[in-house]
C-alpha positions as CSV (number, residue, x, y, z in Angstrom):
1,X,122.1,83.7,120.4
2,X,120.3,86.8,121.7
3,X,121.8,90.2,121.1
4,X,123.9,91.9,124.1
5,X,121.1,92.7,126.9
6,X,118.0,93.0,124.6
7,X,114.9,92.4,126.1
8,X,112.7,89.6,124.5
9,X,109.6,91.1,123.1
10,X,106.9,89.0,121.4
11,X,104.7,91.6,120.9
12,X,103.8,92.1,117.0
13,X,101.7,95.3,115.6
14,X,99.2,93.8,112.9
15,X,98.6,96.3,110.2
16,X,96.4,95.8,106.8
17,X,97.6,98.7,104.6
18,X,94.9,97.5,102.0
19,X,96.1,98.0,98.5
20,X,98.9,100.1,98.3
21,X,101.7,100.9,95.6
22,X,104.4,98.3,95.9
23,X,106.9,101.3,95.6
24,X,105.2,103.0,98.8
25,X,104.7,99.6,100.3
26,X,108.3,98.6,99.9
27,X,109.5,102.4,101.3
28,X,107.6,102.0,104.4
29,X,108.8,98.5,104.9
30,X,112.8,99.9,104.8
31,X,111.6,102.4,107.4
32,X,110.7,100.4,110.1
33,X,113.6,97.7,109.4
34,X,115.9,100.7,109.2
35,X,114.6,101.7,112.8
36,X,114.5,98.2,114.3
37,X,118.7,97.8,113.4
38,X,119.3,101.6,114.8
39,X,117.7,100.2,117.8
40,X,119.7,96.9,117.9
41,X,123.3,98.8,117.0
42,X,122.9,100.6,120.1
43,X,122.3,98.0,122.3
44,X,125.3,96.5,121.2
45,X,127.5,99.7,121.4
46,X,125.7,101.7,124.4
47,X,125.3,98.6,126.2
48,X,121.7,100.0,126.6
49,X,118.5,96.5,127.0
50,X,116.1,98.5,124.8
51,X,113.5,96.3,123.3
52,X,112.4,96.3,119.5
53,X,109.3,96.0,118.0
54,X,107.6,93.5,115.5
55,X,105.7,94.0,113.2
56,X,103.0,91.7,110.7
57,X,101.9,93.5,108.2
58,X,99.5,92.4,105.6
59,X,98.2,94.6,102.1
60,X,97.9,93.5,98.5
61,X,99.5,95.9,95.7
62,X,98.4,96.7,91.8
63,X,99.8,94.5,89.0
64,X,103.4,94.4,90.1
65,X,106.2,92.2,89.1
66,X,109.5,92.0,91.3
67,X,113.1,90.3,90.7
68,X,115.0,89.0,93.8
69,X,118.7,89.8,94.1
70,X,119.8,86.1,92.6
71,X,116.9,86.6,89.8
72,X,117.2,86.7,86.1
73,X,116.2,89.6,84.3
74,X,115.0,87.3,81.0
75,X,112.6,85.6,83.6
76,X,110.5,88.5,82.7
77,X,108.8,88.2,79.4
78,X,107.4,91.5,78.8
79,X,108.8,94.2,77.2
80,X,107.9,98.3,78.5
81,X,105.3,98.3,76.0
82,X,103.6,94.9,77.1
83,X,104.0,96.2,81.0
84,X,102.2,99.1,79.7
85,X,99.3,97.6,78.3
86,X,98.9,94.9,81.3
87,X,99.1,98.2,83.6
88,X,101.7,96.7,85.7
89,X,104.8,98.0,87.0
90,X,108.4,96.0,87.6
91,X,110.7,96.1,90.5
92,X,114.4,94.9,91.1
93,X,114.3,94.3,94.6
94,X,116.7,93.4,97.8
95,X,115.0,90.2,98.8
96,X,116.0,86.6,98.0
97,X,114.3,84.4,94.8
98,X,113.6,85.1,91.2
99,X,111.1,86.7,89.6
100,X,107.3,87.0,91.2
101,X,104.1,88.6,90.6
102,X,101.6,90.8,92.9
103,X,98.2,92.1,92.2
104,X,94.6,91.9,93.6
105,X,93.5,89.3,95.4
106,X,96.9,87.9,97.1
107,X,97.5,88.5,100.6
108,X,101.1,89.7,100.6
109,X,102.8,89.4,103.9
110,X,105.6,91.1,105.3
111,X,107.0,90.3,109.1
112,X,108.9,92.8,109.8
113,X,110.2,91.0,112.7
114,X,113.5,90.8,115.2
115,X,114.0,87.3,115.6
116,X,115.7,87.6,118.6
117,X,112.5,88.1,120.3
118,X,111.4,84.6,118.8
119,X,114.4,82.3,117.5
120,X,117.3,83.0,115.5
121,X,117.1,80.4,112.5
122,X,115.9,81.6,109.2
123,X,115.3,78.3,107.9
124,X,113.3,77.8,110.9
125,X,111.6,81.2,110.2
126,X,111.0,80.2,106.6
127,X,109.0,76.9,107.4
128,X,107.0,78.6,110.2
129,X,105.7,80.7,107.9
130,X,105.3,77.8,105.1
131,X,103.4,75.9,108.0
132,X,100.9,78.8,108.9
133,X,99.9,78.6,104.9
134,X,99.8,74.9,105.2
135,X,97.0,75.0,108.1
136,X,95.0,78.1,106.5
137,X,94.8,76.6,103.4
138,X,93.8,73.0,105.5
139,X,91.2,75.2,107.2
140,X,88.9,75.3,103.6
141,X,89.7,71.4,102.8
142,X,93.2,71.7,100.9
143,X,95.9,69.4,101.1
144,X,99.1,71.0,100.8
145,X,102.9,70.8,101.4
146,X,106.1,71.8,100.5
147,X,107.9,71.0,97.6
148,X,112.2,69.7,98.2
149,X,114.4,72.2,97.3
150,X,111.7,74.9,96.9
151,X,110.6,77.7,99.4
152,X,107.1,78.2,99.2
153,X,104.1,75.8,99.7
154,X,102.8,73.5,97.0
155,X,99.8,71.5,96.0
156,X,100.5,67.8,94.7
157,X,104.2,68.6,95.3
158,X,104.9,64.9,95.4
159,X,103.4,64.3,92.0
160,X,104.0,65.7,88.1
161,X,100.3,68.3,88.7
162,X,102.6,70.0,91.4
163,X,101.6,73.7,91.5
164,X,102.5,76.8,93.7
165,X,100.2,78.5,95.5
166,X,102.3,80.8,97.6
167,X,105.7,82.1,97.2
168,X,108.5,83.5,99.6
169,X,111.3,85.7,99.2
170,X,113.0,87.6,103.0
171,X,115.3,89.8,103.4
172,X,117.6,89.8,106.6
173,X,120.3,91.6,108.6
174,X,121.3,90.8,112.3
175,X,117.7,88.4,112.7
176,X,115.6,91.7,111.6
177,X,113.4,90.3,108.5
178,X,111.6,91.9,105.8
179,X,109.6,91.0,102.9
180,X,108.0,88.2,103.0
181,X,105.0,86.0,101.4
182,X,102.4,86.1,98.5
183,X,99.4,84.0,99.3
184,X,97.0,83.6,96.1
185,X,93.7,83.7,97.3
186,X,91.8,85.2,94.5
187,X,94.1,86.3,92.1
188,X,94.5,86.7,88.6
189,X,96.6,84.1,87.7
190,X,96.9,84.8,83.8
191,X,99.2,87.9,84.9
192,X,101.8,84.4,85.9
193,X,101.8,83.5,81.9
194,X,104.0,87.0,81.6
195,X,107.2,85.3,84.3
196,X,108.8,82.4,84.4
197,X,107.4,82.0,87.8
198,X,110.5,81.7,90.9
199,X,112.3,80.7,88.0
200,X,110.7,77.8,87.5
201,X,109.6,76.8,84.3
202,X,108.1,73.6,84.2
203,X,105.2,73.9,87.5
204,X,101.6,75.5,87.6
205,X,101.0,78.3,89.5
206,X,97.4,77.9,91.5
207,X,94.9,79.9,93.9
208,X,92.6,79.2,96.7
209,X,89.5,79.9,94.5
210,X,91.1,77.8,91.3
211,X,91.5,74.4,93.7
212,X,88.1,75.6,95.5
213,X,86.0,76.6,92.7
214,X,85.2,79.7,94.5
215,X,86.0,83.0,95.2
216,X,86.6,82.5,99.2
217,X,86.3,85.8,101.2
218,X,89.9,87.0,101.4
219,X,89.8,89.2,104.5
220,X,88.0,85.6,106.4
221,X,91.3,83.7,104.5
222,X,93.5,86.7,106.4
223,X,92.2,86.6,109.7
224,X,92.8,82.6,109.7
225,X,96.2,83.3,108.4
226,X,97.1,85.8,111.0
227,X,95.7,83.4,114.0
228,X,98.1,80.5,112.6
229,X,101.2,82.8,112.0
230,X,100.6,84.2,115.8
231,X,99.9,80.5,117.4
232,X,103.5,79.2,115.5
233,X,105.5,82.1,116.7
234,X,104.1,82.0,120.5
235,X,103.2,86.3,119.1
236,X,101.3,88.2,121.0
237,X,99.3,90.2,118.2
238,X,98.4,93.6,119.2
């Protein structure tokens, strides 16, 4: 159900930050979710129809790892020193899932959108998403799905060669979502060995330019990725 008198917007701000500190990335994120619920509590209270805005924002961050709130610490299997010597960093975060990894060469997504402008089902939300993945990846020739039980999308899910090549963890609060998606396109994939990946420990972890056997051009791979995510959410992308 839409909140009070709010006024549907389907507008959504594309941004690429680029590469940008996850720290930064993740303060900037808390910002505009902080704003979009100050907006929403005063419709409800006021009684007031002012719209809020969406947003999709796209970047990739240095060598990062991060732990979702229902995450186990041991999933991590690097000590401060090791961390040091990989030159990555390590986050406990507020999103949902286990344990992931960021770094060059992933497009990290994170909608920062008021689902009451679009529908209010985050299982719903979550599939779109896993869908627009589905058809980018279809876009160069791969065939892939989702795997029961799992977030995510997965190649050979049906099969024992199952392996993940993008992960999800959201964040919501009264249909406002945050976080998001890591999409590997390029990326390093040895930095995976360090994690017991989502938590699981007995699936591959795969990119677009492992299943391809080339290094496809990643902003190309982003502007697909965009089109599909705006197409499923009827999103007007300004």
């Amino acid at each position: 159900m839409q909140d009070s008198n709010q006024v549907q917007n389907k507008k959504v701000t594309f941004i690429d930050w680029g590469l940008v500190d996850y720290q930064e990335a993740w303060d900037r994120q808390e910002e505009i979710f902080k704003k979009t619920l100050a907006i929403k509590h005063d419709n409800r209270v006021n009684n007031t129809e002012l719209s809020t805005e969406n947003f999709l924002i796209f970047n990739e961050h240095p060598h990062v790892y991060t732990l979702g709130k229902s995450g186990k610490p041991e999933h991590l299997l690097l000590d401060e020193k090791a961390l040091e010597e990989k030159e990555a960093r390590y986050y406990k975060i507020n999103r949902g899932g286990d344990i992931t990894y960021h770094g060059p060469g992933q497009i990290v997504g994170y909608p920062i959108l008021d689902l009451d402008n679009f529908f209010t089902d985050i299982h719903l939300y979550l599939r779109t998403l896993e869908e627009a993945i589905i058809l980018t990846l279809q876009d160069y020739g791969i065939q892939a799905g989702r795997y029961p039980s799992f977030t995510g999308v997965w190649i050979d899910a049906d099969n024992e060669k199952a392996r993940k090549i993008c992960a999800m963890g959201v964040r919501a609060s009264r249909w406002v979502t945050m976080h998001g998606f890591a999409f590997n396109v390029n990326a390093d994939l040895s930095y995976f060995g360090n994690i017991v990946p989502c938590g699981i420990d007995d699936k591959d972890v795969t990119s677009m330019e492992r299943e391809l056997g080339y290094k496809p051009n990643i902003n190309e791979v982003k502007d697909k990725l965009k089109g599909h995510i705006a197409n499923l959410f009827a999103m007007e992308l300004v």
